[in-house]
Every structure is written in C-alpha cells, then in structure tokens.
FIKOLZA-1660 file (N, C-alpha, C; in steps of 0.1 Angstrom, whole numbers, plus 5000, padded with zeros to 4 digits):
% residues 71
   i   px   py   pz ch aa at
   1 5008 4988 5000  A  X  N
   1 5000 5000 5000  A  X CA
   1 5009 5012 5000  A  X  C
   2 5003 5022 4990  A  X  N
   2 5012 5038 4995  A  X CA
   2 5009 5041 5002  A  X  C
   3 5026 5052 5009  A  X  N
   3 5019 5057 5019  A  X CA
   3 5009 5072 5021  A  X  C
   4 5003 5070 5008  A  X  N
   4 4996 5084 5004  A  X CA
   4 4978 5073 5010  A  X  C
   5 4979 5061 5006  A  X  N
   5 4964 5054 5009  A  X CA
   5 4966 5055 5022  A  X  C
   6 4976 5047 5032  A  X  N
   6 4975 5043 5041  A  X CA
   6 4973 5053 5050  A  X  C
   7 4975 5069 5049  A  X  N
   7 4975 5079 5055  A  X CA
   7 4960 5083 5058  A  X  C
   8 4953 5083 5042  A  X  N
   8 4941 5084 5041  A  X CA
   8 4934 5074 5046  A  X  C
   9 4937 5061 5045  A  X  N
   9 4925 5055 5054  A  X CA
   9 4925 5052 5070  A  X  C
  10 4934 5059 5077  A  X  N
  10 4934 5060 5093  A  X CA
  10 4931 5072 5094  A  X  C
  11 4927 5075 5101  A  X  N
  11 4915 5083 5110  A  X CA
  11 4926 5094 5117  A  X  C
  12 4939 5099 5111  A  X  N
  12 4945 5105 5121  A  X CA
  12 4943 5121 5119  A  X  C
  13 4946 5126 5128  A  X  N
  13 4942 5143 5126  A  X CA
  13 4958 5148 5130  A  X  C
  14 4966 5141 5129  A  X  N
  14 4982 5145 5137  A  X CA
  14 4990 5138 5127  A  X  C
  15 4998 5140 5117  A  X  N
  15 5008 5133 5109  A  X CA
  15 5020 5140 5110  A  X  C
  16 5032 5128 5114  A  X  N
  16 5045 5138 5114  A  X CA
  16 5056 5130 5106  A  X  C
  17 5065 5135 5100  A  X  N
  17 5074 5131 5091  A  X CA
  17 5090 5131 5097  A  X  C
  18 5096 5123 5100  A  X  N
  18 5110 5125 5101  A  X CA
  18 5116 5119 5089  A  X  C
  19 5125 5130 5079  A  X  N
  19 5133 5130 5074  A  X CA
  19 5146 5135 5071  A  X  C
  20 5158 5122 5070  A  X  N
  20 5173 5125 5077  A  X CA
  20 5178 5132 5060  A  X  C
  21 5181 5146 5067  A  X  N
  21 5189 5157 5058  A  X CA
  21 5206 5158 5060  A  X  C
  22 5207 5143 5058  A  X  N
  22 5224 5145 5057  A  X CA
  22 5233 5133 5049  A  X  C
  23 5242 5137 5052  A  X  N
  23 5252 5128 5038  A  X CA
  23 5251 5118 5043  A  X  C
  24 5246 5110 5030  A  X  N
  24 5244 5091 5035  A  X CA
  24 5261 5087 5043  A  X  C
  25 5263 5078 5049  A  X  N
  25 5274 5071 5058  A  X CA
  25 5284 5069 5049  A  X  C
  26 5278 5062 5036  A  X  N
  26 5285 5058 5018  A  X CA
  26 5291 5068 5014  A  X  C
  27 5286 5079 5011  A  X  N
  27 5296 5092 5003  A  X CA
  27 5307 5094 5013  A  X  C
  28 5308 5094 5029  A  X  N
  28 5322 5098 5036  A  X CA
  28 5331 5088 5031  A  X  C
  29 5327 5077 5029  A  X  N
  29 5336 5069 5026  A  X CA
  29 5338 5069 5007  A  X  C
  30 5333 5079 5003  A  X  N
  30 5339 5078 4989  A  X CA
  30 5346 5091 4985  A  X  C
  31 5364 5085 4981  A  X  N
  31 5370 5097 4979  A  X CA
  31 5367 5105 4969  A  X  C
  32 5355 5101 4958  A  X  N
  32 5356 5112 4948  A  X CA
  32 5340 5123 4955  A  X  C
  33 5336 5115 4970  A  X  N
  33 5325 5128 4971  A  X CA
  33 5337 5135 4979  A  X  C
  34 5346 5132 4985  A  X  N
  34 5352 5142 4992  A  X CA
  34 5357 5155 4984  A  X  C
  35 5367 5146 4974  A  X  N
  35 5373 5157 4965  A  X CA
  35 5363 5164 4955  A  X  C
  36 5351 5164 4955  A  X  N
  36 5340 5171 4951  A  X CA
  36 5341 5182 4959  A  X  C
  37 5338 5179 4973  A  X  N
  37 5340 5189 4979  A  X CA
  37 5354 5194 4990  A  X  C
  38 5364 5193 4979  A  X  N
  38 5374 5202 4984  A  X CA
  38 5380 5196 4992  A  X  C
  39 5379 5182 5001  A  X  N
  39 5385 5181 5007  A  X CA
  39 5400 5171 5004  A  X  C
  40 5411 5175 5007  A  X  N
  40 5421 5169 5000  A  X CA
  40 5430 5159 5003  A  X  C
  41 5421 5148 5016  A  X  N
  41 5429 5136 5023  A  X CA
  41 5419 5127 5022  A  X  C
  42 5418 5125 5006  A  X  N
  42 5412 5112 5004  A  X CA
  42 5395 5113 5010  A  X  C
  43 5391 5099 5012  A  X  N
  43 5375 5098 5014  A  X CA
  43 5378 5103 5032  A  X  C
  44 5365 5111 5036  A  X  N
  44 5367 5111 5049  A  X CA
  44 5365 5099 5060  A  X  C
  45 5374 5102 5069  A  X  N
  45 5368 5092 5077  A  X CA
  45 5354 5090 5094  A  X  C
  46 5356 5103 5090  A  X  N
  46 5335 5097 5098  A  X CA
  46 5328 5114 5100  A  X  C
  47 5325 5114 5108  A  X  N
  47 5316 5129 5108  A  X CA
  47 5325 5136 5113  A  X  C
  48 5337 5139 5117  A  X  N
  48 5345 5147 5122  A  X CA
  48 5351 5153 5112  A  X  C
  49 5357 5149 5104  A  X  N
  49 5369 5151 5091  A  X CA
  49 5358 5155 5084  A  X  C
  50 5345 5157 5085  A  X  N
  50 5335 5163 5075  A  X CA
  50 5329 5170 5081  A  X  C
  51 5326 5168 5091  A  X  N
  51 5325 5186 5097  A  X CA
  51 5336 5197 5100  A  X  C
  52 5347 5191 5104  A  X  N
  52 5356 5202 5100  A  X CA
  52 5357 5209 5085  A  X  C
  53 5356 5196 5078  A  X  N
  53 5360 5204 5065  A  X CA
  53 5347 5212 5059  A  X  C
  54 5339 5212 5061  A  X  N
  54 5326 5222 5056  A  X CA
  54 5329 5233 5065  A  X  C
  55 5330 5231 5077  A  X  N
  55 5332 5241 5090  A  X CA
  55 5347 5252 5079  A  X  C
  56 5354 5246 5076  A  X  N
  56 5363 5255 5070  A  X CA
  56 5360 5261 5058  A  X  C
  57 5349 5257 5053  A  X  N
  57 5346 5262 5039  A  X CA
  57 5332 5270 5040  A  X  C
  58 5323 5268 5047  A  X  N
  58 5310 5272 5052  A  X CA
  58 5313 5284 5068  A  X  C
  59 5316 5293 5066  A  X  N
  59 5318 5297 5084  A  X CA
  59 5304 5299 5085  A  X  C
  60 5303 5298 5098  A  X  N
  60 5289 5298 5107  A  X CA
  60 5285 5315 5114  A  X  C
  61 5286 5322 5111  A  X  N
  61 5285 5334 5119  A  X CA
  61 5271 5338 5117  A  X  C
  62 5270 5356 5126  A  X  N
  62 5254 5360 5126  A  X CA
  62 5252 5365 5114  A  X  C
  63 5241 5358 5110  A  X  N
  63 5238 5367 5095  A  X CA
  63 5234 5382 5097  A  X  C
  64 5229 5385 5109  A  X  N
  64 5226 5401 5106  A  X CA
  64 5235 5406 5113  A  X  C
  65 5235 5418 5105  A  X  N
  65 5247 5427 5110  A  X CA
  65 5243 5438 5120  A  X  C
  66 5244 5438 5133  A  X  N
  66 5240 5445 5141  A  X CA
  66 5248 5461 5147  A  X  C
  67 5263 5462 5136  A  X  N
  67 5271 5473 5143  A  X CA
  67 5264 5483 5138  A  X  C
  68 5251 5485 5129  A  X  N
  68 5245 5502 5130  A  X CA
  68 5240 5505 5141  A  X  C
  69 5240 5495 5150  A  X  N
  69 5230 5496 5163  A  X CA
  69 5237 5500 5175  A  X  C
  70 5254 5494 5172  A  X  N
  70 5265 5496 5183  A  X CA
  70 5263 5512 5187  A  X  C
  71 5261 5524 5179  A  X  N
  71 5263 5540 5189  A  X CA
  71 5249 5542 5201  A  X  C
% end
C-alpha cells in the first residue's frame, strides 16, 4: 500500500514526518564525494573530518549585521 492510501484510510488528525537531511554514511567513505568537495585527504573518515571540512569552507557566523546599532 502507499503511503499516500495508508494515511488516508486512518483516521488521524496529527501526521508527522521524520526526514534525515544528511550525507548518507556511503559518500564519507567515497573519495571522489570528498574531492567534490574540496576536501584533500582522500575519502573522509567519519563525521568529524567532515565537519571540520565544511566548517572551514561554510563559516557559521550571525547573518545580521548589528554594528549600526553599536552607537
């Protein structure tokens, strides 16, 4: 059954979806997604060596800029 029927024929008034938004386990371990993205020691080896390496290419800071507000 889809899960577009199976939705519709239970009676629920509450439906919630978890869906994982991250690099399958497979791509850290393949060196051409690494060197895709930039990274230059081969395939990574687990969520560290790939968070660092985005973390060096993506910086994280505040998107608004608040120093007109500093005087």
């Amino acid at each position: 059954m889809e899960l577009v029927d199976e939705l519709v024929a239970r009676a629920a008034r509450v439906v919630g979806f978890d869906f994982p938004f991250c690099v399958p386990h497979v791509l850290l371990r393949d060196p051409k997604f690494a060197s895709d993205v930039a990274y230059k020691d081969g395939a990574f080896l687990g969520w560290r060596s790939f968070n660092w390496c985005i973390a060096q290419r993506l910086p994280l800071t505040d998107p608004l800029d608040f120093a007109p507000f500093a005087p």
